[in-house]
N, C-alpha and C positions, 0 to 999 in steps of 0.2 A: 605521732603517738608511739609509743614504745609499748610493747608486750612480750609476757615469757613467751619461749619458742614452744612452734606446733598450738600453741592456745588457739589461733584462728581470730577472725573477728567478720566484721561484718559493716558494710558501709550505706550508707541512702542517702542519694541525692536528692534537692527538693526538683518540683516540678519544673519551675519557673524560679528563673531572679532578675529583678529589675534594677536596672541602673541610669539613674536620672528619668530622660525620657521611652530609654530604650527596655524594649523586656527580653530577657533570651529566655529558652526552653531548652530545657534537658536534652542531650545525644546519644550520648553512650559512657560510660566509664572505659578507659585505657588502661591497664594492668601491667606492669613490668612494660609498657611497650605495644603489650598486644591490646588491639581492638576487641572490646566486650560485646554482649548483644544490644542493638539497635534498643532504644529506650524502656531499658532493663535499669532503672532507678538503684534497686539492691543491689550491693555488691558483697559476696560471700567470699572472704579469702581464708582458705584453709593451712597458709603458713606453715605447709611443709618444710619447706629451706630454710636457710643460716642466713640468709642472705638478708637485707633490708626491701624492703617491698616500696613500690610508687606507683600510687594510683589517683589517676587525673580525671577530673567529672569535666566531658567535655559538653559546652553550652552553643549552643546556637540563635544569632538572633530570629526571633518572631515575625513573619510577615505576615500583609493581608493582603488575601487574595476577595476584589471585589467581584461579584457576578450579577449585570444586571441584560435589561432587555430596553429594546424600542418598537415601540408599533406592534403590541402595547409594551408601557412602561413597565407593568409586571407581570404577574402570573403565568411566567414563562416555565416550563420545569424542565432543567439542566441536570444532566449526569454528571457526576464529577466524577473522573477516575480514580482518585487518593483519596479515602478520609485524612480529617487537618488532627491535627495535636486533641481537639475534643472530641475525635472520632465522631466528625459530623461530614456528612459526605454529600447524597446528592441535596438538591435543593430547588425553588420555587424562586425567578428571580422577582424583586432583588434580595440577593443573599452574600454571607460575606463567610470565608472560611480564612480560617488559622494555620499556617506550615513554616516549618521552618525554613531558614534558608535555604537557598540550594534549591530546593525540592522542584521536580516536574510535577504540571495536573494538567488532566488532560480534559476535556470540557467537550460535552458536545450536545448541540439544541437541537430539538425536533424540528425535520424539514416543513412542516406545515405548520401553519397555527390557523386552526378555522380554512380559510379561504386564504390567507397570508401567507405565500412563500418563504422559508427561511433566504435573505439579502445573502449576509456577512459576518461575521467576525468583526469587532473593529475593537481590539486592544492597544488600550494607552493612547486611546486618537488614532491609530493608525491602522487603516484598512487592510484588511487580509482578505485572498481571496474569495470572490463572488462564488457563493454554493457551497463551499466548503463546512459542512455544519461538526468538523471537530478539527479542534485547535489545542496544541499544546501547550503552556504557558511554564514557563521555567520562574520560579518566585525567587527573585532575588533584590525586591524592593515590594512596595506596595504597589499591584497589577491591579489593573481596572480592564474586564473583557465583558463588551455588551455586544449582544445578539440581538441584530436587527434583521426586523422584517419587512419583506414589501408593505406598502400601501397599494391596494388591487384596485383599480377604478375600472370600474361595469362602463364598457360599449352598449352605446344605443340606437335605434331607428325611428326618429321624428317625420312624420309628413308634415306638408303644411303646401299652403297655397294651389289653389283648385286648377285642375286642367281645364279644355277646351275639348268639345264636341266632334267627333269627326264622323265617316260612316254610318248610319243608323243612330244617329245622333250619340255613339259608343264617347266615353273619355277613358285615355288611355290612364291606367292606375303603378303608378310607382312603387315600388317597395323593396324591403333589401331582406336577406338571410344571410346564416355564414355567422362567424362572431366576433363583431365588432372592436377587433383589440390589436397591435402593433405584432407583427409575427402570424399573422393568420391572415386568411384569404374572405374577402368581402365579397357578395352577390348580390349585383342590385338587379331589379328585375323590372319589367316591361310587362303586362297585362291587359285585357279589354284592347286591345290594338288591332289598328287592320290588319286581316292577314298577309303574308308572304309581299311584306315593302319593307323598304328600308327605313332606317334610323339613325339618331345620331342623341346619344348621352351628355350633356351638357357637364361639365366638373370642374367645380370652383371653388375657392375660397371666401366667398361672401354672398349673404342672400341682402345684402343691403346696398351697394355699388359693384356698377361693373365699366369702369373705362371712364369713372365722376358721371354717371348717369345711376340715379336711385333707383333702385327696386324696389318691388317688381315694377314693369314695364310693358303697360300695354301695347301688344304689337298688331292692333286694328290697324293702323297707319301703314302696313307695311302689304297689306292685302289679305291679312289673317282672321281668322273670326274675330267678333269683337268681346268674347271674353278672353281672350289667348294673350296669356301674359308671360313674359320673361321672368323668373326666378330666383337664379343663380345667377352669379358672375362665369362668363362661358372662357375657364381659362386651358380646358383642355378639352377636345371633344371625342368621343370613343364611338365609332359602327356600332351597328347594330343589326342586324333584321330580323323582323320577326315572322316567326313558324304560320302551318296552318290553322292555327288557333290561335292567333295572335298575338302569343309570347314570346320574348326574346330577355334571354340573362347576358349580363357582362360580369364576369370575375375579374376582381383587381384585388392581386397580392399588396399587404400594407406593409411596410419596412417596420422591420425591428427597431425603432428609432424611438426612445425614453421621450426625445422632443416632442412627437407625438402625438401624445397621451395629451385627453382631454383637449383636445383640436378637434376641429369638425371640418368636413367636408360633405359639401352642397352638389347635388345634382338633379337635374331633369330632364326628363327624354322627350325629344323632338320626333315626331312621325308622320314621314311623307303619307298622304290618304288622299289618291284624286276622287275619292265620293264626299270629301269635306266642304264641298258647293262653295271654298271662297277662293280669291283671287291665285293669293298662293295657300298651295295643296298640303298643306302642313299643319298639326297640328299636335299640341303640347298636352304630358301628363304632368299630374300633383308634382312638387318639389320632394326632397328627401333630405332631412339632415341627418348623416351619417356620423355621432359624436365616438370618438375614437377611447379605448380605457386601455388596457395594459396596467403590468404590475411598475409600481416607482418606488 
């Protein structure tokens, strides 16, 4: 465009221009050279000089930044560091915001949700570090970043299958404390017992075979009372004795191990009692399933 000198004029770029598939978004205008203000549409040139003037509307293509969530799949609520091009910033996922290229956003989800751990990160399919709940994401295509959460499964303490009688016709009573999850310390305990004898904690992986012989297993046959039954498959066995009140605890630390989760582990306690008036002086409490949760 040509105009008399010193008249001045005045420029405006549109917001947006689309080409074919693709849409760009306004940048900046460029002046003689120099860089204008960051998405400053107007351009005022005052045309003081003789000189010819060149000013370039610089575009940028459009991207979208997705933001969603797992476990659950929505009602996540994400800060986003940048508002996009529609000055839309944070959001509730799933949500999608608008930048142009180039652009950093920085993103980051609440470590809890409810009872659910924040996991991960995991942009574009690809895992980012565990616990890290802010990630920065540089938009130079269409980004996809979901915010996953643990899945929490609750540890529990099942009895089941009845002990045998010993001293004062006492049965000793099993049961566990502590919280039942991978990374934390178990307590099973001993109760009703004779006092000041020893024991032995039965710990297994099955209340249903032990060595192809079916559980439980009455152990009348062996010189035991004749309700004194086998339990658990006996695949590790832990001491015990118990106090002058006839309690005795066994703590076992549970590995940090995701495998874990939602396994069980079976036990029952064995207790030497020579007031138990049978052959052999032994006699058995309740079983215990100990089902294992942790976060996954």
């Amino acid at each position: 465009r040509n105009y008399n000198p010193r008249q001045g004029y005045q420029l405006t770029a549109p917001l947006s221009h689309t080409s074919g598939s693709t849409v760009y978004v306004f940048d900046r205008w460029v002046l003689n050279g120099a860089p204008q203000t960051l998405n400053q549409r107007v351009l005022n040139v005052d045309d003081i000089g003789v000189a010819a003037d060149t000013a370039v509307a610089e575009f940028k293509i459009r991207r979208t930044l997705q933001v969603r969530s797992s476990n659950p799949a929505s009602g996540i609520s994400i800060t986003v560091g940048t508002p996009d091009i529609n000055n839309n910033q944070n959001g509730t996922t799933p949500f999608d915001r608008l930048y142009k290229d180039g652009t950093t956003v920085s993103l980051v989800a609440p470590a809890m949700n409810g009872i659910h751990p924040f996991k991960q990160w995991v942009l574009d399919g690809v895992n980012q570090p565990l616990g890290q709940t802010t990630i920065n994401v540089s938009i130079n295509g269409t980004r996809t970043a979901t915010a996953i959460y643990y899945t929490h499964v609750n540890g529990s303490f099942t009895a089941f299958c009845s002990g045998c009688p010993g001293t004062g016709n006492q049965v000793p009573v099993h049961s566990g404390s502590g919280i039942p999850e991978i990374g934390n310390v178990v307590t099973w305990r001993v109760t009703n017992a004779r006092p000041l004898s020893g024991g032995t904690l039965y710990l297994g992986a099955s209340r249903t075979f032990f060595n192809g012989i079916p559980l439980p297993l009455n152990l009348g046959f062996l010189g035991m009372g004749a309700s004194c039954r086998l339990c658990v498959s006996v695949d590790v066995s832990l001491a015990f004795a118990t106090n002058s009140s006839g309690t005795a605890t066994v703590n076992v630390p549970i590995p940090n191990n995701v495998a874990l989760i939602q396994g069980s582990l079976f036990t029952q306690p064995a207790v030497v009692d020579i007031g138990a008036g049978t052959t052999v002086p032994i006699v058995h409490g309740n079983a215990l399933e100990t089902r294992l949760g942790g976060n996954l």
